[in-house]
N, C-alpha and C positions, 0 to 999 in steps of 0.2 A: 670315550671308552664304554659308557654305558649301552648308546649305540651298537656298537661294533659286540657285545657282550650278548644284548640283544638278540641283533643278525645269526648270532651263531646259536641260539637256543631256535629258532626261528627254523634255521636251515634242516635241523635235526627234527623237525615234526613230519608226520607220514601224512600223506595227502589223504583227503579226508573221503570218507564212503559215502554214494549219494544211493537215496532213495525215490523211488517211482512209478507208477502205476497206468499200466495199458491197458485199455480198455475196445475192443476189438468184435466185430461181427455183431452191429448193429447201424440202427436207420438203413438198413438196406433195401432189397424187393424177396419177396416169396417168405422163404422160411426165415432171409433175416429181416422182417421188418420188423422196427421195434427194436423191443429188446428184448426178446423173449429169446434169442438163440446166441447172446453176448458171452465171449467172454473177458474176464477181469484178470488181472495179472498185476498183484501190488509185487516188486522185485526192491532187492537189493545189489547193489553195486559197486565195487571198487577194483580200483586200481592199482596193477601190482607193478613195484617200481622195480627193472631189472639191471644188471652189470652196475650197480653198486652205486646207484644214483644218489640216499640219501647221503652217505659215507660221503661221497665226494663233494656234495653241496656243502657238508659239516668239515671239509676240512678246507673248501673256498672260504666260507666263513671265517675259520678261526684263523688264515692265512691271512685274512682283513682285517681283521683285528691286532696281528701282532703288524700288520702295516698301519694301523692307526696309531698304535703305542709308540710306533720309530716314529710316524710325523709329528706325534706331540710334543715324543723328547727333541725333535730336532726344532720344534718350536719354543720349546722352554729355554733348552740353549739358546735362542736368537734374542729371546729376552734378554736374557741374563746377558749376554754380548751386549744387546742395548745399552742394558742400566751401567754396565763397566766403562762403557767408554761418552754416558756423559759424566758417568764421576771423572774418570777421564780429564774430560772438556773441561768438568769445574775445577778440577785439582789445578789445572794448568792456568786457568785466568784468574784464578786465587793466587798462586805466583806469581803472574804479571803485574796482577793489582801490587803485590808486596815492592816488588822491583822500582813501578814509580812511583810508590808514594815514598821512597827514598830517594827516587831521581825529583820530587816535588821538594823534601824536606833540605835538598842539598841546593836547588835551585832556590829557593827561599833564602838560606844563609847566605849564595853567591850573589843576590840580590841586593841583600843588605848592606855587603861589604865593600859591591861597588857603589853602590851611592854614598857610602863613609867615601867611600877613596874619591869620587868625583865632586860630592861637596870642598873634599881637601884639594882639588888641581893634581892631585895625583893620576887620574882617569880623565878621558875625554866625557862630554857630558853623552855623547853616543852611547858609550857602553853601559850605562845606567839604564838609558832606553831599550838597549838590548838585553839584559837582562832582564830587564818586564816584561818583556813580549815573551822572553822563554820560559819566565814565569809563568803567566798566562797558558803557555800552549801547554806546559807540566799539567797546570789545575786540570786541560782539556781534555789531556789526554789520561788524566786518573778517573777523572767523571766516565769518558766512556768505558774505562775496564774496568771500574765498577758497577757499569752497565751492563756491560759482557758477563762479568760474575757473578751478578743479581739472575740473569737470563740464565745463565747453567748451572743454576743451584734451582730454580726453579725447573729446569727441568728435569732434574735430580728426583726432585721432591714430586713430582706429578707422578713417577711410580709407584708411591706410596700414598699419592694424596696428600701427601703431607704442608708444612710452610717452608718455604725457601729461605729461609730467616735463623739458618744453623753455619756456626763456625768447622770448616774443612780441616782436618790434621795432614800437612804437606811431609810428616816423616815417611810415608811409605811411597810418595811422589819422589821424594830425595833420593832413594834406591834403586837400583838397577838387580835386582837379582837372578842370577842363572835358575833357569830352570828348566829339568829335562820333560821332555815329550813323549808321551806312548802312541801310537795309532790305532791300539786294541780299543778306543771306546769313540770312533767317529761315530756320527749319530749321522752324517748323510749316508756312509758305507753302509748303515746297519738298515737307514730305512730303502737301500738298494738293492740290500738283499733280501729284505721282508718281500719288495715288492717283488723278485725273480721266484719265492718259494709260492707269492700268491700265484706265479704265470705258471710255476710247476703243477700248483694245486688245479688251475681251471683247465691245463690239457687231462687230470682226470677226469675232470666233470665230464670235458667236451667229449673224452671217447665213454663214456659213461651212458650218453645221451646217444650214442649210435646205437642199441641196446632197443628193440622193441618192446613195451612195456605191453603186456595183459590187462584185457580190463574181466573178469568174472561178475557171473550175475545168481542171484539165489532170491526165487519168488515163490508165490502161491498163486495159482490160478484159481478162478471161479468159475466153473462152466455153468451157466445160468438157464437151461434145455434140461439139464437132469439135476441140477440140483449140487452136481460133484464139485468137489476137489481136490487138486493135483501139484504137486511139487514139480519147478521149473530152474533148471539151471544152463548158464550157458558160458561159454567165453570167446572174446573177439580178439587176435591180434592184427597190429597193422603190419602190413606189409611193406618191406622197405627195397624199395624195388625204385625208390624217385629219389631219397633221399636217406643217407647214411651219413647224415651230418661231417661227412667228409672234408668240409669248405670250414665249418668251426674249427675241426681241429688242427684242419694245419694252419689255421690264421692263428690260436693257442701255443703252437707250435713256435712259430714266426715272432709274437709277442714277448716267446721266452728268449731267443734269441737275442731280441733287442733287451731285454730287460740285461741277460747277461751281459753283453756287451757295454753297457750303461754302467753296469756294477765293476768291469774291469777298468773301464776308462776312469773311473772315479776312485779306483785306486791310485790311479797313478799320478792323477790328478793331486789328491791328496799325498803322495812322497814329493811331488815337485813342489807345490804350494806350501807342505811345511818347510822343507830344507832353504828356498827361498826367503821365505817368513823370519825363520831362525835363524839366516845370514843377515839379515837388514834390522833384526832386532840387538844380534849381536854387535853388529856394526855401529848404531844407533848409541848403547849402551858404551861402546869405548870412545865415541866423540865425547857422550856428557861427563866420563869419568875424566879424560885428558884436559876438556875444558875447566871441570872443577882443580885437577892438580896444575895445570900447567898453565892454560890460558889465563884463567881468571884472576890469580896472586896477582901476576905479570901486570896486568891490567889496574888490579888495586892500587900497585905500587906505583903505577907511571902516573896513575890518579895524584896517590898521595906526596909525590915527589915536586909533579907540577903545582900543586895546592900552595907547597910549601915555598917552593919557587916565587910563585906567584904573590903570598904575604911579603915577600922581601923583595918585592920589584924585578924581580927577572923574569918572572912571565907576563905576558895579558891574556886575559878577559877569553880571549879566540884559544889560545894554548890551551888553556882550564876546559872549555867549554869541548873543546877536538874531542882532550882526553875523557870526558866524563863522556860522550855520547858513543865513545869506541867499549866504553867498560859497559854502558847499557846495552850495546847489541852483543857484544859477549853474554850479557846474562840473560838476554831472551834467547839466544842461540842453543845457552845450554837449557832452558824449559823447553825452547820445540824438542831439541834431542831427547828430554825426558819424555816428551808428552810423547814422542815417535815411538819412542819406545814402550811407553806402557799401549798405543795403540795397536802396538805390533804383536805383543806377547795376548791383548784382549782378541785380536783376530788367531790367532793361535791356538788359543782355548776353544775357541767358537769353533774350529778347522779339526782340531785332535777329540773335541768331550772331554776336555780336564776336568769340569765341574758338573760332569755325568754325577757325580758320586753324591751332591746335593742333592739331585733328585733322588738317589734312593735314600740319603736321609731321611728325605721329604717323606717318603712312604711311612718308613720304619714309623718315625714319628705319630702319624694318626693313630 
């Protein structure tokens, strides 16, 4: 911004007057040899800029500038998208982590109960060993999503620099909330139209610049033969007779075009990619809600039913185990739906500028 803040004090200065001195009718033969019949001519010079050339330079500029301000904010948005969706990421493998260290703490107790039962002849010595192995793969599989966990909380923390070594609060992972959309604050629409008013702004320049500029001149001569001195002025323009910048302006021309065109398609872009977005978020959000009321009891109870089965000899070992690995893909099923869904609502934000209004906090603040 500083830059671009710059450029525009830059654009608005007048070309600068130059100074210079001719020195004329000497080392020659007869009357001019020497320098007894020289003269001198110290001038000055500048250039006068016509059809409104600094104006237009100062509004290229400050047309760069509000296109710098839209790429910023379309880059602070991309952050902030970043940093949402590896909370995100960490929210969701801090649930997994939760889910098996319960599928470890139950596999642990089902462990124990069958070596009671198999030491007693009530179990084959088999299911003893199968339960350790399932043991075992539980401990394996909580070490890696702990692993997982460790990893997205670390990269959590590297936005801030901070230690990855902080507890995640999962109540706002637990929600699914409605939330409506505006499209008045996209940050890609806005920096597409920055960039069509800079395309507007340079076909001034460029017909600005068909415009022949004057250059004026104001000297003193020295006639060095008598002694005298004489006041000298003059003025040149060029003649545009090769070129009338004509090939600039309609390539200026052509560039607004596309820039238009760029700025419409990216509306429409933008009504299709949120309506889409906000179907799959909505979608998203009525799996995990159905799963929680309907799927998941289902699933506790067929758990705790066979459990109980199972303490009184009507089940084995394989029953138990069916039910308890159909109740853990239920409850990963409903974290991906969660996670889908807060991924879907962080691309939505990132798509619409929901959290456009941080940054002008941001401002206010300093």
């Amino acid at each position: 911004m500083l830059a671009a803040a710059a450029g525009v004090r830059q654009a608005g200065r007048r070309v600068n007057p130059s100074i210079g001195v001719d020195l004329e009718n000497f080392a020659g033969s007869g009357a001019f040899r020497g320098f007894n019949s020289n003269e001198t001519t110290v001038f000055l010079q500048q250039l006068l800029e016509m059809g409104g050339k600094r104006a237009a330079r100062v509004g290229v500029a400050e047309a760069e500038a509000e296109t710098a301000r839209a790429r910023a904010a379309v880059r602070i948005l991309d952050l902030l998208r970043d940093v949402q969706v590896a909370w995100i990421e960490a929210l969701a493998a801090t649930a997994q982590v939760r889910v098996i260290e319960e599928r470890l703490t139950i596999a642990r107790q089902l462990q124990t109960e069958i070596a009671r039962r198999a030491q007693a002849g009530r179990d084959p010595a088999f299911a003893e060993s199968r339960a350790k192995a399932q043991l075992a793969l539980e401990q394996i599989a909580l070490e890696r999503a702990r692993s997982a966990a460790q990893t997205a909380r670390a990269v959590v923390a590297s936005y801030w620099r901070g230690s990855p070594n902080f507890d995640l609060d999962l109540h706002a992972f637990e929600h699914t909330p409605a939330i409506p959309q505006s499209l008045a604050h996209s940050a890609d629409v806005a920096l597409l139209q920055a960039d069509t008013e800079a395309a507007n702004a340079s076909i001034g320049l460029e017909r600005s610049r068909a415009y022949q500029d004057p250059t004026v001149r104001l000297g003193v001569r020295h006639l060095a033969e008598r002694d005298d001195v004489a006041v000298v002025a003059g003025v040149s323009i060029p003649l545009g007779v090769f070129d009338t910048n004509r090939d600039n302006i309609d390539r200026a021309y052509a560039e607004r075009s596309a820039a238009e065109f760029d700025l419409e398609n990216a509306r429409r872009i933008l009504v299709r990619e949120t309506g889409r977005l906000e179907s799959r978020r909505a979608a998203t959000a009525i799996e995990a809600r159905r799963i929680r009321a309907e799927v998941l009891p289902q699933a506790k109870r067929a758990v705790q039913l066979i459990r109980e089965g199972f303490d009184r000899g009507g089940f084995n070992y394989t029953d138990f185990s069916e039910a308890q690995r159909a109740l853990n893909e239920v409850e990963l099923r409903r974290i991906e739906a969660l996670k889908a869904f807060h991924l879907e609502d962080a691309a939505l934000a990132r798509l619409t500028g929901r959290h456009t209004k941080l940054q002008v906090l941001r401002k206010s603040s300093r």
